[in-house]
N, C-alpha and C positions, 0 to 999 in steps of 0.2 A: 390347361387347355392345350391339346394339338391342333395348330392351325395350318394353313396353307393348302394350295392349288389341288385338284385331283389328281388322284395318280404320284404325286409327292414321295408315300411311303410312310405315311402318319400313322394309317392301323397295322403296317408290319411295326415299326418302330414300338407300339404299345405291344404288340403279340410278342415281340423279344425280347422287351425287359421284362412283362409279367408273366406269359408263359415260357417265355425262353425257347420259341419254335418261329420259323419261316415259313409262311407257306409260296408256293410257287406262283398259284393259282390268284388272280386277279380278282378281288369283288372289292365293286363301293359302296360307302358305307353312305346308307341314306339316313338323314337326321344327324343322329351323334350315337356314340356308342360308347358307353362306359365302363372303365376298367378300375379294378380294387387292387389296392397292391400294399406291403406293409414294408417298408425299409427298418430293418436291423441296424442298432449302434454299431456294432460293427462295418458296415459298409460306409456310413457317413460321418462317427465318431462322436456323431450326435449323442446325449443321454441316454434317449428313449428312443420306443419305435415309433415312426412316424408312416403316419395312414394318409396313402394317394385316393385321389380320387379322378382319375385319366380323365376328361373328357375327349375323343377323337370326333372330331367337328365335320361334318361333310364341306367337301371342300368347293362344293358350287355355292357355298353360303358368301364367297370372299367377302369385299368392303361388308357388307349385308348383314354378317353374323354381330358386329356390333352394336347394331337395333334389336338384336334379339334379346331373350331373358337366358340363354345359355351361360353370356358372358358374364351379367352381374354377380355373379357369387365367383368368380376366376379368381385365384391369387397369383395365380403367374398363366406365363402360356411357354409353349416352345412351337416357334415358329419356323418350318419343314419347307426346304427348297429340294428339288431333285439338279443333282451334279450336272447330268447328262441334259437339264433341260435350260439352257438359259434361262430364257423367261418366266422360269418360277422365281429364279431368285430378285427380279425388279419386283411378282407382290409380295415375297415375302416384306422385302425391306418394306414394301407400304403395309403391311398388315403388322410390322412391330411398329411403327411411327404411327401408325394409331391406337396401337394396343397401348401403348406408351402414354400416349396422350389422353388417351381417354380412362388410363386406371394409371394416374401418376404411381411412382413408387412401387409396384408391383414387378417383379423380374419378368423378363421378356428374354429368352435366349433362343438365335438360331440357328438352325441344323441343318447343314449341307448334305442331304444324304443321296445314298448311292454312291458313295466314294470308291465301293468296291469296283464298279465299272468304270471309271475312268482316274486313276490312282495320279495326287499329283497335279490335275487340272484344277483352277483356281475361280470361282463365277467371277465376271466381267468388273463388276465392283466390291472389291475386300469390303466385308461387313466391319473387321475388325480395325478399319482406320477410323469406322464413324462410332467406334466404340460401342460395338453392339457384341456382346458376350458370343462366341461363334464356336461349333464344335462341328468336325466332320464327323458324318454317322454312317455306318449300312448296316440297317437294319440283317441282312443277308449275313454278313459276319458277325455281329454284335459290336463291331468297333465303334467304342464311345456310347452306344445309347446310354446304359446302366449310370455312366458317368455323367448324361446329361439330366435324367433324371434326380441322380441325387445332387448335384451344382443345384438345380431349379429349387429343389425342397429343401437345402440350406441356406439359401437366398429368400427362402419364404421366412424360415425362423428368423435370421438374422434381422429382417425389416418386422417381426411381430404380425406376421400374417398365419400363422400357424392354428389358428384358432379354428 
Protein backbone atom coordinates (compact mmCIF):
# COMPACT_ATOMS: atom_id res chain seq x y z
CA UNK A 1 0.00 0.00 0.00
CA UNK A 2 0.95 3.83 -0.64
CA UNK A 3 -0.25 5.81 1.97
CA UNK A 4 -0.32 9.40 3.10
CA UNK A 5 -1.80 13.02 2.53
CA UNK A 6 -2.68 14.30 -1.04
CA UNK A 7 -0.42 15.78 -2.97
CA UNK A 8 2.40 13.66 -1.01
CA UNK A 9 3.81 12.21 -4.42
CA UNK A 10 2.49 8.49 -3.90
CA UNK A 11 1.35 8.02 -7.61
CA UNK A 12 4.71 9.61 -8.92
CA UNK A 13 6.62 7.40 -6.70
CA UNK A 14 4.68 4.27 -8.24
CA UNK A 15 4.91 5.89 -11.87
CA UNK A 16 8.88 5.77 -11.17
CA UNK A 17 9.67 2.58 -9.94
CA UNK A 18 7.12 0.82 -12.47
CA UNK A 19 7.20 2.92 -15.40
CA UNK A 20 10.42 4.71 -14.71
CA UNK A 21 8.69 8.23 -16.02
CA UNK A 22 7.72 11.75 -13.99
CA UNK A 23 5.18 13.29 -14.99
CA UNK A 24 4.90 17.15 -14.36
CA UNK A 25 1.36 17.49 -14.67
CA UNK A 26 -0.64 17.18 -11.31
CA UNK A 27 -3.78 14.68 -11.14
CA UNK A 28 -5.35 12.88 -8.06
CA UNK A 29 -6.04 9.79 -7.79
CA UNK A 30 -9.51 9.02 -6.74
CA UNK A 31 -10.11 5.56 -5.04
CA UNK A 32 -6.93 3.67 -5.48
CA UNK A 33 -5.02 2.92 -8.35
CA UNK A 34 -3.18 -0.28 -9.08
CA UNK A 35 0.21 -0.90 -10.09
CA UNK A 36 1.81 -4.54 -11.45
CA UNK A 37 5.41 -4.67 -11.05
CA UNK A 38 7.85 -7.88 -11.10
CA UNK A 39 11.30 -7.54 -9.07
CA UNK A 40 14.18 -9.61 -10.61
CA UNK A 41 16.70 -11.73 -8.22
CA UNK A 42 18.97 -9.51 -9.28
CA UNK A 43 17.85 -6.30 -7.92
CA UNK A 44 16.89 -7.87 -4.51
CA UNK A 45 19.19 -11.13 -4.36
CA UNK A 46 16.25 -12.76 -3.61
CA UNK A 47 15.82 -16.34 -5.37
CA UNK A 48 13.05 -15.63 -7.53
CA UNK A 49 10.93 -12.89 -8.98
CA UNK A 50 8.84 -11.42 -6.86
CA UNK A 51 5.28 -9.95 -7.95
CA UNK A 52 4.10 -6.30 -6.50
CA UNK A 53 0.88 -5.48 -6.35
CA UNK A 54 1.10 -1.33 -5.68
CA UNK A 55 -1.97 -0.20 -4.15
CA UNK A 56 -1.78 3.94 -4.55
CA UNK A 57 -4.47 4.77 -1.82
CA UNK A 58 -6.27 8.30 -2.31
CA UNK A 59 -4.97 10.27 0.01
CA UNK A 60 -8.40 11.93 1.41
CA UNK A 61 -9.03 8.37 2.73
CA UNK A 62 -6.37 9.31 5.83
CA UNK A 63 -7.34 7.65 9.49
CA UNK A 64 -10.52 6.32 7.21
CA UNK A 65 -8.70 3.99 4.92
CA UNK A 66 -8.39 1.55 7.73
CA UNK A 67 -12.08 0.79 7.98
CA UNK A 68 -11.88 0.11 4.46
CA UNK A 69 -11.61 -3.47 2.73
CA UNK A 70 -8.46 -2.00 0.66
CA UNK A 71 -6.19 -2.53 3.58
CA UNK A 72 -7.15 -6.27 4.74
CA UNK A 73 -5.15 -7.99 2.11
CA UNK A 74 -1.98 -5.21 2.74
CA UNK A 75 1.29 -6.99 3.59
CA UNK A 76 3.20 -3.92 4.16
CA UNK A 77 2.50 -0.24 3.28
CA UNK A 78 5.08 2.67 2.49
CA UNK A 79 4.02 5.61 4.24
CA UNK A 80 4.69 9.08 1.89
CA UNK A 81 5.32 12.39 3.65
CA UNK A 82 6.21 15.41 1.23
CA UNK A 83 9.78 17.38 2.50
CA UNK A 84 8.55 20.72 1.56
CA UNK A 85 5.22 20.08 3.63
CA UNK A 86 5.65 19.74 7.39
CA UNK A 87 2.53 18.60 8.26
CA UNK A 88 2.40 15.60 6.08
CA UNK A 89 4.93 14.32 8.04
CA UNK A 90 2.79 14.42 11.78
CA UNK A 91 -0.06 11.99 9.56
CA UNK A 92 2.39 10.10 8.25
CA UNK A 93 3.76 9.14 11.69
CA UNK A 94 0.04 8.50 12.67
CA UNK A 95 -0.87 6.51 9.59
CA UNK A 96 2.37 4.14 10.36
CA UNK A 97 1.24 3.86 14.22
CA UNK A 98 -1.75 2.60 13.02
CA UNK A 99 -0.80 0.64 10.23
CA UNK A 100 1.45 -0.94 12.89
CA UNK A 101 -1.04 -1.42 15.13
CA UNK A 102 -3.72 -2.58 13.37
CA UNK A 103 -1.59 -5.44 11.08
CA UNK A 104 1.06 -6.15 13.81
CA UNK A 105 4.24 -7.56 12.17
CA UNK A 106 3.70 -6.30 8.76
CA UNK A 107 6.51 -3.75 7.35
CA UNK A 108 5.59 -0.30 7.43
CA UNK A 109 8.37 1.95 5.86
CA UNK A 110 8.37 5.76 5.49
CA UNK A 111 9.29 8.04 2.70
CA UNK A 112 10.26 11.55 2.97
CA UNK A 113 9.75 12.49 -0.45
CA UNK A 114 10.52 15.47 -2.45
CA UNK A 115 14.04 15.62 -1.23
CA UNK A 116 14.89 16.89 -4.61
CA UNK A 117 13.37 20.45 -3.44
CA UNK A 118 14.75 21.12 -0.38
CA UNK A 119 18.13 18.72 -0.26
CA UNK A 120 19.37 18.31 3.35
CA UNK A 121 16.19 19.65 5.26
CA UNK A 122 15.19 17.12 7.97
CA UNK A 123 10.91 16.93 9.05
CA UNK A 124 10.45 18.42 12.45
CA UNK A 125 10.63 14.93 14.06
CA UNK A 126 13.34 12.15 12.84
CA UNK A 127 11.23 9.20 12.26
CA UNK A 128 14.25 7.28 12.50
CA UNK A 129 14.75 7.87 16.39
CA UNK A 130 11.33 6.19 16.90
CA UNK A 131 12.72 3.43 14.95
CA UNK A 132 10.63 3.63 11.94
CA UNK A 133 12.57 2.23 8.85
CA UNK A 134 12.81 5.94 6.90
CA UNK A 135 14.16 6.53 3.28
CA UNK A 136 14.40 9.95 1.53
CA UNK A 137 12.78 9.70 -1.98
CA UNK A 138 12.05 12.00 -5.26
CA UNK A 139 10.21 10.55 -7.08
CA UNK A 140 11.38 13.47 -9.73
CA UNK A 141 14.97 11.87 -9.54
CA UNK A 142 14.32 8.39 -8.62
CA UNK A 143 16.52 8.65 -5.53
CA UNK A 144 15.75 5.80 -3.40
CA UNK A 145 12.23 4.85 -4.67
CA UNK A 146 13.53 1.51 -6.45
CA UNK A 147 15.31 0.92 -3.01
CA UNK A 148 12.36 1.36 -1.09
CA UNK A 149 10.33 -0.81 -2.97
CA UNK A 150 12.59 -3.55 -2.83
CA UNK A 151 13.52 -3.09 1.31
CA UNK A 152 9.49 -3.31 1.62
CA UNK A 153 9.36 -6.77 -0.54
CA UNK A 154 12.25 -8.33 1.44
CA UNK A 155 10.79 -7.29 4.56
CA UNK A 156 7.54 -9.12 3.40
CA UNK A 157 9.61 -12.50 2.56
CA UNK A 158 11.71 -12.30 5.49
CA UNK A 159 8.35 -12.15 8.10
CA UNK A 160 6.53 -14.92 5.53
CA UNK A 161 4.16 -12.57 4.08
CA UNK A 162 5.10 -13.44 0.60
CA UNK A 163 2.13 -15.51 -0.19
Amino acid sequence: MLLGEVGVGKTSIAQRFVLDKFETSYKATIGVDIFSYVLKPQATGHDGDIELLIWDVDGEYEQHIFSHIYLEGASAALIVSDIARPATHKTALGLWETFTRAFPGRPAFLLINKCDLQPGVTPLANPQTLGIETLWTSAKTGQNVAEAFQRVALACIERGLDQ
